[in-house]
Each structure stands twice: as C-alpha cells, then as structure tokens.
C-alpha positions as YAML, in Angstrom:
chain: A
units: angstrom
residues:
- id: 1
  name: UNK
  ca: [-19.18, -3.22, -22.01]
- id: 2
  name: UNK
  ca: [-22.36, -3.77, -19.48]
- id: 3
  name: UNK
  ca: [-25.25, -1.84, -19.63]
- id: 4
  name: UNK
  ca: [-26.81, -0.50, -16.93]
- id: 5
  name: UNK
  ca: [-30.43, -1.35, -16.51]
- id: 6
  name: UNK
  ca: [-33.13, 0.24, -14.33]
- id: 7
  name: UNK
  ca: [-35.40, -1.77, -12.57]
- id: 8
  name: UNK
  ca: [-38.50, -0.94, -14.69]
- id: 9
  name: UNK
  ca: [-36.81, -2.51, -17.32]
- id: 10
  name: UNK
  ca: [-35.33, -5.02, -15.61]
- id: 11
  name: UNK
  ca: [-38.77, -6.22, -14.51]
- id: 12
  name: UNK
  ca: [-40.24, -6.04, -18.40]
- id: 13
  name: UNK
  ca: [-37.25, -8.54, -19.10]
- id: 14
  name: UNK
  ca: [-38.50, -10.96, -16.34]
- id: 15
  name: UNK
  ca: [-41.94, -10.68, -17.66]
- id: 16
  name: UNK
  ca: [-41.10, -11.20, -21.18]
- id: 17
  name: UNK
  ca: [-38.76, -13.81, -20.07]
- id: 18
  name: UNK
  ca: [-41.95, -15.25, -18.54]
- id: 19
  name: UNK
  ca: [-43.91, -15.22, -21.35]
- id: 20
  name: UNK
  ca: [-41.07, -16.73, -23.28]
- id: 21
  name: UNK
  ca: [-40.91, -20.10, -21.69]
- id: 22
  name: UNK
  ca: [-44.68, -20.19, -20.94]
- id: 23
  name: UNK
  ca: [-44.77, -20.52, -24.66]
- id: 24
  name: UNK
  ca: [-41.88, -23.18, -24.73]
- id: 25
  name: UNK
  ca: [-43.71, -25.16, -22.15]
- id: 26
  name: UNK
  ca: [-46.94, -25.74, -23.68]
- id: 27
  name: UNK
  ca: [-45.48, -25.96, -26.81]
- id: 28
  name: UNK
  ca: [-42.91, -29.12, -25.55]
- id: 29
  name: UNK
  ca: [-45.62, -29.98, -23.91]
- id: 30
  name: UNK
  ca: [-47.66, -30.77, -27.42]
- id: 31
  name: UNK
  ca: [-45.39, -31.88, -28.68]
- id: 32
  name: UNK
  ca: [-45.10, -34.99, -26.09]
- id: 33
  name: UNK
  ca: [-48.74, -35.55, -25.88]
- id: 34
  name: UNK
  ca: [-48.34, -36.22, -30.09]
- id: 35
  name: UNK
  ca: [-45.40, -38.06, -30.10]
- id: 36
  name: UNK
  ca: [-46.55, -40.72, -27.15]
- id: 37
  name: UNK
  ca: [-47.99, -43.02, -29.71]
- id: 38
  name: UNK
  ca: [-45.57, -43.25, -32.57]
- id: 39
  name: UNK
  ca: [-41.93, -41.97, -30.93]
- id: 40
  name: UNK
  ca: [-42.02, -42.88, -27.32]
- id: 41
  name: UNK
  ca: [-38.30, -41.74, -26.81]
- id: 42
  name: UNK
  ca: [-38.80, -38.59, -28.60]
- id: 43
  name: UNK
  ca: [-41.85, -38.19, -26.26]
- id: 44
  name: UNK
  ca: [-40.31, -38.68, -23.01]
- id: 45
  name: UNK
  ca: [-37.27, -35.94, -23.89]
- id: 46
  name: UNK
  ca: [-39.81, -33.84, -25.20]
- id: 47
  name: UNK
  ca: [-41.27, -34.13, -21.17]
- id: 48
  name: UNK
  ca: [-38.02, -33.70, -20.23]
- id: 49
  name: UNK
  ca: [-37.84, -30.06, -21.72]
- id: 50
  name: UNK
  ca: [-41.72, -29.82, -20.33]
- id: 51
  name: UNK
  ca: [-40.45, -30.28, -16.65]
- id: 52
  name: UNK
  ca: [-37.21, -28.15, -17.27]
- id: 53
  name: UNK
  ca: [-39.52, -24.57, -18.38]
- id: 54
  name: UNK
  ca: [-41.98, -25.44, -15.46]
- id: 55
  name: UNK
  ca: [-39.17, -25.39, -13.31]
- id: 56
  name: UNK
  ca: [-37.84, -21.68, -14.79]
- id: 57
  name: UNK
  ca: [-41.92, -20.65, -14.61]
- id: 58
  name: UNK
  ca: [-41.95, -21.51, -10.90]
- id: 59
  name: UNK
  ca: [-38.79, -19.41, -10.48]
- id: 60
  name: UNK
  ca: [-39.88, -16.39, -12.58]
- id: 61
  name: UNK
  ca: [-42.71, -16.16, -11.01]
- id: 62
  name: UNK
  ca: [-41.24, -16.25, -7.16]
- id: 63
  name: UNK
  ca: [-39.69, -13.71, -8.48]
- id: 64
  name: UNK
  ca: [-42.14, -11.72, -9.88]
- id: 65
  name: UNK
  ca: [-44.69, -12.33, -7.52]
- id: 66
  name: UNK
  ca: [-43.21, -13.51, -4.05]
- id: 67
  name: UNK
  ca: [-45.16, -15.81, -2.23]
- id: 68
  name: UNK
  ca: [-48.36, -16.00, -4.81]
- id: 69
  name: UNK
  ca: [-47.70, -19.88, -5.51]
- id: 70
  name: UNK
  ca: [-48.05, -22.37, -2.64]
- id: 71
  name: UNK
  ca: [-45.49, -24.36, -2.70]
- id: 72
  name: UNK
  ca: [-45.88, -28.45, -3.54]
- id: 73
  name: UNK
  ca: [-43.63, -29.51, -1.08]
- id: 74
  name: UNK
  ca: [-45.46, -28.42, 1.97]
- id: 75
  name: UNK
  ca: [-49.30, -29.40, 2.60]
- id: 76
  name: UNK
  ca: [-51.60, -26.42, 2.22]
- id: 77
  name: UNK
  ca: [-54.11, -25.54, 5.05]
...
C-alpha cells in the first residue's frame, strides 16, 4: 500500500534527504583526504562516492531551490 504524502511533507523529506548526503559527502570526503597517503585505491573510490553525493546535492538543491546555483557548465557574467 502507498501512502499519500502532502507536499509539506514531501518537501521536509527533500530537506532531510539533503542533509543526509551533505553529511555523506564530507564525510567520504575525509575519508579520501586520510587515506591518500597510505591506501591510494581506497582513496580514489572513496572520491568516487565524494563526486556521486555532490552530484545528488546539486540535484536536491535544483529542486529545492530552482535556479539558486549557477550552473558550471555555462560561463557566469
């Protein structure tokens, strides 16, 4: 069975969801920057995951704020 969400809550799931992998990024992050000198492999995959919850970051937050970020693929005025 589905339950039927409002969009109040719907929008407290985004931001939590937000929060969520803001967390996960910095702490993948960390955890690259301390492996580069003793596990390079283990350091790169750990950049891996760093890229992959900037990428859901910059998608939450198009979502949640539309048009706030300037995008990096186009040069800014």
């Amino acid at each position: 069975m589905t339950d039927v969400v409002d969009a109040d809550e719907l929008l407290r799931r985004m931001q939590r969801a937000r929060a969520c992998a803001l967390e996960e990024e910095r702490a993948w992050r960390s955890r690259s920057d301390a492996l580069r000198p003793s596990d390079p492999e283990g350091s790169r995959e750990a950049a891996v995951r760093t890229l992959a919850y900037e990428t859901v970051l910059r998608v939450l937050d198009e979502i949640l704020t539309p048009g706030r970020r300037p995008r990096t693929d186009e040069p800014s005025d």
